[in-house]
TIRO-211761 format. One line per field, with one value per residue (C-alpha): x negated, y, z; residue in three letters. Coordinates in steps of 0.2 Angstrom, whole numbers, plus 2048, in hexadecimal, padded with zeros to 3 digits. Layout:
xx	(X; ...)
yy	(Y; ...)
zz	(Z; ...)
resn	(ALA; ...)
END
This chain:
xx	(3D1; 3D8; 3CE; 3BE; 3B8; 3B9; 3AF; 3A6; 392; 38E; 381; 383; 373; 36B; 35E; 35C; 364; 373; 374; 376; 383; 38C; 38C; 379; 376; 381; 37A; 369; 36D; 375; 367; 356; 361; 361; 34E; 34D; 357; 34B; 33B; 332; 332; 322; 31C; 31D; 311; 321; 32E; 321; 322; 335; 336; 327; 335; 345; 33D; 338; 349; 34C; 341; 347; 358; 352; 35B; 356; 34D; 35A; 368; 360; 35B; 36E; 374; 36B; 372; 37D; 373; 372; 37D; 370; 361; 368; 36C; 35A; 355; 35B; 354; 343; 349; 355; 34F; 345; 331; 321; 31E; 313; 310; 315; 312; 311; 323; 323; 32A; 331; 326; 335; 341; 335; 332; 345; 348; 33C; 346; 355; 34F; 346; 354; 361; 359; 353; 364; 36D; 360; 364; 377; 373; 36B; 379; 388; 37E; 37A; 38C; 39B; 3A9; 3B4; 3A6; 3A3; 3B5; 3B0; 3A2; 3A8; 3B6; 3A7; 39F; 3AF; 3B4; 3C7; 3D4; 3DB; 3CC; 3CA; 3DA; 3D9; 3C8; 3CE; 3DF; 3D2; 3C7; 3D8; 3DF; 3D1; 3CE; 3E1; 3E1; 3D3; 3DB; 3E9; 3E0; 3D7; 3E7; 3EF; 3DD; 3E3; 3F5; 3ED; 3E3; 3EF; 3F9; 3EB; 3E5; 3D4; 3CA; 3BD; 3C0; 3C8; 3D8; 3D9; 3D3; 3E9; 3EA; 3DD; 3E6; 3F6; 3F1; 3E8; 3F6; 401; 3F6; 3F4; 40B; 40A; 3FB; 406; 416; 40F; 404; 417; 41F; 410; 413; 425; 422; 414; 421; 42E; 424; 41D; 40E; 40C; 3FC; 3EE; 3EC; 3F1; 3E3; 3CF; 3C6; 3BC; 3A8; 39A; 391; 37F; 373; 364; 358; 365; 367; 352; 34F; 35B; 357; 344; 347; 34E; 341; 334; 33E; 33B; 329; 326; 333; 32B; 318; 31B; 322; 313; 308; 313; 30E; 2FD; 2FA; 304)
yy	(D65; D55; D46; D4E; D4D; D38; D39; D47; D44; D57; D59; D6C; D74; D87; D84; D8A; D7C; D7C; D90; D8F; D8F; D7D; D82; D84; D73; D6B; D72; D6D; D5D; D58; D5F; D53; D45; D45; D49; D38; D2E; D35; D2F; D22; D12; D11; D1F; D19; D28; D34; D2B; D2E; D3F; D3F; D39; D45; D53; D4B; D48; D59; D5E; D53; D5A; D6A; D67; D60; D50; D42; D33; D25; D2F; D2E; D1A; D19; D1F; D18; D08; D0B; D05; CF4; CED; CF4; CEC; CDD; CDE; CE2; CD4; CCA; CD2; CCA; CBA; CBD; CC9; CC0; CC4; CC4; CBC; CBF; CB6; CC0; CB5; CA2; CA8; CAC; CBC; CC6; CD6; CDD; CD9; CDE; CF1; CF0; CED; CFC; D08; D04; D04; D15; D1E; D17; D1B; D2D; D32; D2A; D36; D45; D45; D3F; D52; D5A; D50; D56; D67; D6B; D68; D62; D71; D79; D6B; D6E; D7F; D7E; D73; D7E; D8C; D82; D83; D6F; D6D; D72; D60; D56; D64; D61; D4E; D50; D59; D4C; D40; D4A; D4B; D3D; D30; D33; D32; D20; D1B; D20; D16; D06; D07; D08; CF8; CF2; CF6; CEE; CDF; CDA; CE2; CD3; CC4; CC4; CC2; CC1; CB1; CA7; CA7; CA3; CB8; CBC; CBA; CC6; CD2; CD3; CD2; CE3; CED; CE8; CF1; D01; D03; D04; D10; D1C; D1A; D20; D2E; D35; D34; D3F; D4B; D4D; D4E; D5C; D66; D68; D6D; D7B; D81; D74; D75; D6C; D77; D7E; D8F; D99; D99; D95; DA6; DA4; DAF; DB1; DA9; DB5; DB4; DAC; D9F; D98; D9A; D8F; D82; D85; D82; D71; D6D; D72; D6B; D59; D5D; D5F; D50; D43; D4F; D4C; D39; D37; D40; D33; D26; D2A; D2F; D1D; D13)
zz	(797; 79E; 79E; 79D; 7AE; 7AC; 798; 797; 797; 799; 7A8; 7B1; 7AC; 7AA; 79D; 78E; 783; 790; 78C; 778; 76E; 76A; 758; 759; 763; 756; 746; 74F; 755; 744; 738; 744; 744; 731; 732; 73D; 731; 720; 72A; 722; 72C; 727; 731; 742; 749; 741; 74D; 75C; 757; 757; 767; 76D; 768; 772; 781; 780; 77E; 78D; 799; 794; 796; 7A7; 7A5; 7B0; 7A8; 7B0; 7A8; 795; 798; 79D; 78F; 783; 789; 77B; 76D; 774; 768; 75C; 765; 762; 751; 74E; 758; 74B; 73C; 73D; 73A; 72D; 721; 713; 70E; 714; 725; 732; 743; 752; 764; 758; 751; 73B; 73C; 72B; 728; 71F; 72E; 73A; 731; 72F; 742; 747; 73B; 743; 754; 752; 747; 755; 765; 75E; 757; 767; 773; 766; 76A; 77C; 77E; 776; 77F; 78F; 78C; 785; 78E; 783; 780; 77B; 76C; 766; 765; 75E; 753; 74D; 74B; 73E; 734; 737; 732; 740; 73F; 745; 750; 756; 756; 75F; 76C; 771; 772; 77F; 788; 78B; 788; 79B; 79E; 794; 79F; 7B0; 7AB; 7A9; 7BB; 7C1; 7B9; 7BD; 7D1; 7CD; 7C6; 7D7; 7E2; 7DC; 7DF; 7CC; 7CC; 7B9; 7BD; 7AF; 79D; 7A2; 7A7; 795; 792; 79F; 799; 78A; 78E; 799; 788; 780; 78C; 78E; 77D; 77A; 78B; 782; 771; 77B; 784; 772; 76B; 77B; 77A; 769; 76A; 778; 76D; 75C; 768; 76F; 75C; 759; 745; 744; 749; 75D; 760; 764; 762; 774; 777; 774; 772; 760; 75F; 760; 753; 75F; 763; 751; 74E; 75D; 754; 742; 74A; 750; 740; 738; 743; 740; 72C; 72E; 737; 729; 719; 722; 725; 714; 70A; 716; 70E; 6FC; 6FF; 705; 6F6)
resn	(UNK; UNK; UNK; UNK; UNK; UNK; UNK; UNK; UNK; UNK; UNK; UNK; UNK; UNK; UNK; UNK; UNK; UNK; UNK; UNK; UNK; UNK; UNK; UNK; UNK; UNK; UNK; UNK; UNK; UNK; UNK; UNK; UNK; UNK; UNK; UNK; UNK; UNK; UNK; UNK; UNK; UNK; UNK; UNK; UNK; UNK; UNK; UNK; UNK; UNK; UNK; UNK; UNK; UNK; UNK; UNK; UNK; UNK; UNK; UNK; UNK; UNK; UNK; UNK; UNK; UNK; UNK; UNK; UNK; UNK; UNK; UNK; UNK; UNK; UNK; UNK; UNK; UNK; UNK; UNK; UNK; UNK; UNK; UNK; UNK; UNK; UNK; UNK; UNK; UNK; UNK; UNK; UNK; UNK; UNK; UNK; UNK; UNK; UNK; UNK; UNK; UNK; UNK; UNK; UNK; UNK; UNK; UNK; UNK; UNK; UNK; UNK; UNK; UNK; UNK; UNK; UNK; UNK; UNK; UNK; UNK; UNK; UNK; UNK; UNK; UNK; UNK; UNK; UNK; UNK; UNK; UNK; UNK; UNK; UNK; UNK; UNK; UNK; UNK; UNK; UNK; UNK; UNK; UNK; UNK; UNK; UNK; UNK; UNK; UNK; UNK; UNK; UNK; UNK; UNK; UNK; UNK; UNK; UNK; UNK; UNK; UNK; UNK; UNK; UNK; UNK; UNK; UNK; UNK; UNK; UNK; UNK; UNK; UNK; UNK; UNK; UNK; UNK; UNK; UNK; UNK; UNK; UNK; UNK; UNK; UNK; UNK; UNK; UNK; UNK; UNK; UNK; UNK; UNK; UNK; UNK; UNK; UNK; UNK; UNK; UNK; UNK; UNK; UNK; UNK; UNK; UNK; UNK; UNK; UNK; UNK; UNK; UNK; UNK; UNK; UNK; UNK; UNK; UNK; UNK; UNK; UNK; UNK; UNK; UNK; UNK; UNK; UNK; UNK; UNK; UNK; UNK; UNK; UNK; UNK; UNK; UNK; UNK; UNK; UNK; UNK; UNK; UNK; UNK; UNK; UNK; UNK; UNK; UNK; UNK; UNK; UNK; UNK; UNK; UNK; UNK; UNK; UNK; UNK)
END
């Protein structure tokens, strides 16, 4: 699959998560997310818990600490949203370091945070336990429509082609002495997206061009050969759903109990 080798955050492994069925890691992974975002945000113990279970997941998984804080890198723009939140949301205040903070923002801030960063390490497991074929077909297991499947997969392809392209305008650009230390570049800059994204445009048109010439009627021919899930398989993912349920149902009651 081209493209893959430059996007793909799968990590070689031989454990057990690594050995399951992507349709079982998705179903999994999609069912404790939803878990996460039910929790009560009053419940802070039920979010340790949360976290409790993915780094589990992670140790199993034998995926290094560095590469999870990496990749949760991605939630910055959320961190500072929530940042923010404190400050803005009205109610109650309280005085956190001499500064009035909102209680409503500040409970509002830790929901986000939490929900973010546990959902974030959920799909950080499955991206690097699956490789990405074995998404799409997983995917296409679990009965998704054959379009998205197929716009999924196009996107796999040539997202990694796309990017190769800009690191070599990246090359033509110094080659010839430009050098982006000031904002007088940002024209430049631009004037470069612009031109990568007519060259990506003009090759998905040829590709296309070149599929309906060769019988492409909307769905790709052939289904990706997989073994069936055995019963253990979709136990061991219906379990950690479950285990998530407990934990949102259980911080919930705790919630009512106390009002």
């Amino acid at each position: 699959m081209g493209g893959v080798h430059v996007l793909d955050p799968y990590q070689p492994g031989h454990s057990v998560l690594h050995a399951m069925p992507a349709q079982c890691k998705i179903v999994a992974a999609f069912g404790y997310v939803i878990c996460v975002v039910v929790t009560p945000v009053t419940a802070g113990w039920a979010f340790g818990a949360h976290l409790l279970v993915l780094v589990t997941l992670c140790a199993v998984a034998r995926l290094r600490a560095l590469l999870v804080i990496r990749r949760l890198a991605l939630e910055l723009p959320f961190l500072a949203f929530a940042a923010a939140l404190p400050f803005v949301v009205p109610g109650p205040r309280v005085e956190v370091l001499g500064a009035g903070l909102s209680r409503p923002g500040l409970e509002q801030a830790f929901g986000l945070l939490a929900r973010a960063t546990l959902g974030l390490m959920t799909v950080i497991v499955l991206a690097a336990t699956t490789p990405a074929r074995d998404l799409l077909v997983g995917l296409e297991r679990l009965r998704l429509p054959p379009v998205i499947i197929a716009v999924a997969s196009f996107m796999i392809r040539y997202a990694g082609l796309v990017v190769d392209q800009m690191q070599r305008m990246a090359v033509a650009r110094r080659s010839r002495g430009h050098e982006p230390r000031s904002l007088r570049a940002t024209g430049v800059l631009a004037a470069s997206l612009g031109t990568l994204f007519i060259r990506s445009y003009e090759r998905g048109e040829r590709v296309h061009l070149a599929m309906l010439a060769r019988g492409y009627s909307g769905t790709l021919p052939g289904a990706l050969p997989t073994a069936a899930p055995r019963p253990v398989q979709w136990t061991l993912a219906g379990g950690l759903v479950v285990l998530g349920a407990a934990v949102a149902v259980t911080a919930r009651g705790t919630g009512l109990s106390a009002l």
